[in-house]
N, C-alpha and C positions, 0 to 999 in steps of 0.2 A: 504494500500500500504506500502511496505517495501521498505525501501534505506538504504544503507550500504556505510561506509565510513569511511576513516584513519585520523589521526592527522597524518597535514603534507604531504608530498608527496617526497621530493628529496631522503628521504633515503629507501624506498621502494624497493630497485633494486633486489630484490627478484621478483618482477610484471612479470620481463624482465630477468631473470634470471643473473641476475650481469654483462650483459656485458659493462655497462659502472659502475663508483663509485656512482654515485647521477642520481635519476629518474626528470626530467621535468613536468611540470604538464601537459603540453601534452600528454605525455606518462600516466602520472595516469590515465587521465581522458575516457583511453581506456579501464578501467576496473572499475570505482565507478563513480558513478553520482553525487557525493558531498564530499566533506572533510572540516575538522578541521582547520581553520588558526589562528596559534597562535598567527604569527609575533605582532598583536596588542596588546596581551600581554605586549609585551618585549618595544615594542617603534613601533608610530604610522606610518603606510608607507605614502608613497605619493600619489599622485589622480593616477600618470602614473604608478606609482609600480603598482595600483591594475588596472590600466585600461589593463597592458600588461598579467596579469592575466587572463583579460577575453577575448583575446584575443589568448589563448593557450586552450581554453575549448570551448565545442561545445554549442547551444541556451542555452538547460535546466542545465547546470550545477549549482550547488547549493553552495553555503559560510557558513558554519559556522564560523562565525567570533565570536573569545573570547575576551570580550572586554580588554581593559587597568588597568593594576593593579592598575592604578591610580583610576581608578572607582568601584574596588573590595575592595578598603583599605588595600591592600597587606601589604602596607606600610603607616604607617598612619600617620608618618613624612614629606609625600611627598602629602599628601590626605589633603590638607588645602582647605575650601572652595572654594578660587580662583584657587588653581591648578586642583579640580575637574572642574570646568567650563572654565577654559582654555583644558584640554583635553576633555571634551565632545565633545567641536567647533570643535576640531580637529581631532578627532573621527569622528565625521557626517560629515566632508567636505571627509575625506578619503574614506568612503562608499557609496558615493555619486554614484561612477560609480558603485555600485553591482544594488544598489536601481533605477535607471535609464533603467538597464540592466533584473530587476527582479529577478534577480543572489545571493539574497541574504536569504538563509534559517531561520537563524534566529541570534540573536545577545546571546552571550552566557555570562552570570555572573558569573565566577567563586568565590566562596567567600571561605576565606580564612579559617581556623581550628578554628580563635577566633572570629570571627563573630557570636556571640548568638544570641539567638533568643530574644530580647529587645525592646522596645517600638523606644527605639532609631534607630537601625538597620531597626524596622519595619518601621518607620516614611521616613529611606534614600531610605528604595525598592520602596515605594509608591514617592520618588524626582524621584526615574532614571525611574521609568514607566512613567512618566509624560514627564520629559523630552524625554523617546523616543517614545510617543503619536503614534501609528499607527503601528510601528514596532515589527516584532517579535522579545519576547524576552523569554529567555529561564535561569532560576536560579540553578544554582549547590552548596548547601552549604556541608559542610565539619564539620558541627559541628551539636551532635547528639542532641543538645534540641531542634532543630528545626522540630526534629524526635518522641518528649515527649510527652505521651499522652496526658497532657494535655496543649501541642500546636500543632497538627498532623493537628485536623480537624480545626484549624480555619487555618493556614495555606493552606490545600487546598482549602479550601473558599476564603480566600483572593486567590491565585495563578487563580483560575476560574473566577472571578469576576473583574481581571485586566488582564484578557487575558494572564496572562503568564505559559509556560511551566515549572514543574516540575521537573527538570530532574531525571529520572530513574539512578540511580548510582551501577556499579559494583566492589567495594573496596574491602583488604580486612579487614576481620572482627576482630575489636581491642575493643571489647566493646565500652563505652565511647568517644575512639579517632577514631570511626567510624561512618557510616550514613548505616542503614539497606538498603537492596534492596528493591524500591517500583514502582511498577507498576502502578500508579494512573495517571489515565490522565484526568488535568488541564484543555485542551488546546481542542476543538476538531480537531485543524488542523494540531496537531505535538505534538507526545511525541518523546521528545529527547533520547535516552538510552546511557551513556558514560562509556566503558569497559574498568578499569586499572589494570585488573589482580587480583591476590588475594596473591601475595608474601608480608607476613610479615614482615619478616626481612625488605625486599625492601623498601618497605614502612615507614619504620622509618631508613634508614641510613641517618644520617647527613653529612656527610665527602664531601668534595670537588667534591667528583667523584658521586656525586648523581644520575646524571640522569642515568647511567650504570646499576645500580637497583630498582629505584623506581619502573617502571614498569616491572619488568624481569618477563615477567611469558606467559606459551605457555596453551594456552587453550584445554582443552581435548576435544575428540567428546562427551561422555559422558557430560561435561559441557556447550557444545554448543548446544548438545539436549537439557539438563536442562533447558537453556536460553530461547531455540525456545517453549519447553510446556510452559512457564512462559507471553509470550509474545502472541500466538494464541489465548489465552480467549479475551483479550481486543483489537481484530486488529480491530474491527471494530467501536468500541468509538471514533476511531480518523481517520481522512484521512491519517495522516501518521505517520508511528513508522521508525525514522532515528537511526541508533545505528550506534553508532561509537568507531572502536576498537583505543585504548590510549596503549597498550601494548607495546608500540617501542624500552625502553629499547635492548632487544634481538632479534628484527626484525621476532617479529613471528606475530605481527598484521596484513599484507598484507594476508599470510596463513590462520590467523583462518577467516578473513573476508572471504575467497572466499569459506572458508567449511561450513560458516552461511549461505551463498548466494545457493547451494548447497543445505543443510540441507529444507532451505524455500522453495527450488523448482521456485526462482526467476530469472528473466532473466532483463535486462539495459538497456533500448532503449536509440537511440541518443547519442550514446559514441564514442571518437576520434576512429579514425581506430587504432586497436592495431601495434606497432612498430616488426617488423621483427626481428625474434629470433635469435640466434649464434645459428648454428649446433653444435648439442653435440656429439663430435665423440669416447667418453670416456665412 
């Protein structure tokens, strides 16, 4: 099974053809059965923040929740061991109402560019699978020796062996300051796929105005074919291959999602009623 899904949702308004500034998750959720929520990234919401959430989406909707930078070591100033188990508490009281609801796809680890692959690092993945015993969790790393042959295969070993998802990563390619594309699926009930374009440049500006190109990049048909023969051999290893397009920089992720969706020959049961278009008299 395929599901397809955005980071985010208010700024989508492409979905609806722009007639308001910012999309509802109401409104998303008439076109993808799951998305990307960062907000726990940035700072943890509240129980009602996320209960009004599930109440703007229909039964089966689905959360990819990223967890708290505080628990990726973003910062590792801020990553003291009391401060990691203060937000863990407060991490698992906020997802409370996904996990109650079933609404919750899987819990995602973004890990940072300096995160190696270390006895150390490995000793903390085996803390947070512990600490979240039963829940899906899903590891994004960002640093290519986790990708070295000689740590690839005990790494997938470990990842199968602790139930966690691999995530399939679509970056682009810097040598070193990259992670290869890999298809291997961990998990049998979810390979995660996370799509942030392939702009170089984009991807290493540092400047204040970052997020305007880190991900700027529009996916061709040609590269969405690519994706789709790359992903067909192994759909059946797993119950589910979720990919989620990260390209939001230039607001072309809503569009290539629904020409993957397309390409797959996929249809979304169980989605809000779609909102009622402006006439385009132009």
């Amino acid at each position: 099974m395929y599901t397809i899904g955005l980071t985010s949702w208010s700024e989508h308004v492409s979905l609806i053809k722009n007639i308001h500034p910012s999309l509802t998750l109401s409104e998303y959720s008439a076109f993808f059965p799951t998305v990307e929520i960062d907000t726990f990234f940035y700072g943890i919401p509240s129980v009602e923040a996320v209960s009004n959430w599930l109440n703007q989406v229909p039964k089966n909707f689905k959360f990819v929740v990223k967890a708290n930078s505080v628990l990726t070591l973003h910062n590792n100033q801020e990553s003291s061991s009391k401060k990691i188990k203060e937000t863990l508490q407060k991490f698992k009281t906020a997802i409370n109402p996904l996990l109650e609801t079933n609404s919750l796809k899987t819990i995602l680890l973004q890990f940072p560019p300096f995160f190696e692959a270390t006895k150390q690092n490995i000793a903390y993945l085996i803390y947070l699978r512990n600490e979240f015993t039963g829940l899906p969790l899903s590891i994004e790393f960002r640093n290519a020796s986790w990708f070295a042959d000689s740590t690839f295969n005990s790494l997938v070993l470990f990842c199968q062996t602790k139930q966690i998802t691999l995530v399939t990563v679509d970056e682009p390619q810097l040598g070193k300051k990259s992670v290869p594309f890999k298809t291997i699926v961990t998990n049998p009930k979810l390979l995660l796929v996370r799509l942030h374009g392939r702009n170089k440049a984009g991807w290493l500006h540092k400047g204040a105005d970052w997020r305007k190109f880190r991900t700027l990049y529009n996916y061709s048909n040609d590269e969405l074919l690519d994706l789709q023969a790359k992903l067909v051999p192994i759909e059946n290893n797993t119950k589910e291959i979720c990919i989620i397009f990260n390209n939001n920089s230039g607001g072309h992720a809503a569009n290539n999602a629904l020409s993957l969706k397309k390409l797959l020959n996929i249809e979304f049961d169980n989605l809000n009623k779609r909102p009622p278009q402006q006439l385009d008299f132009f």
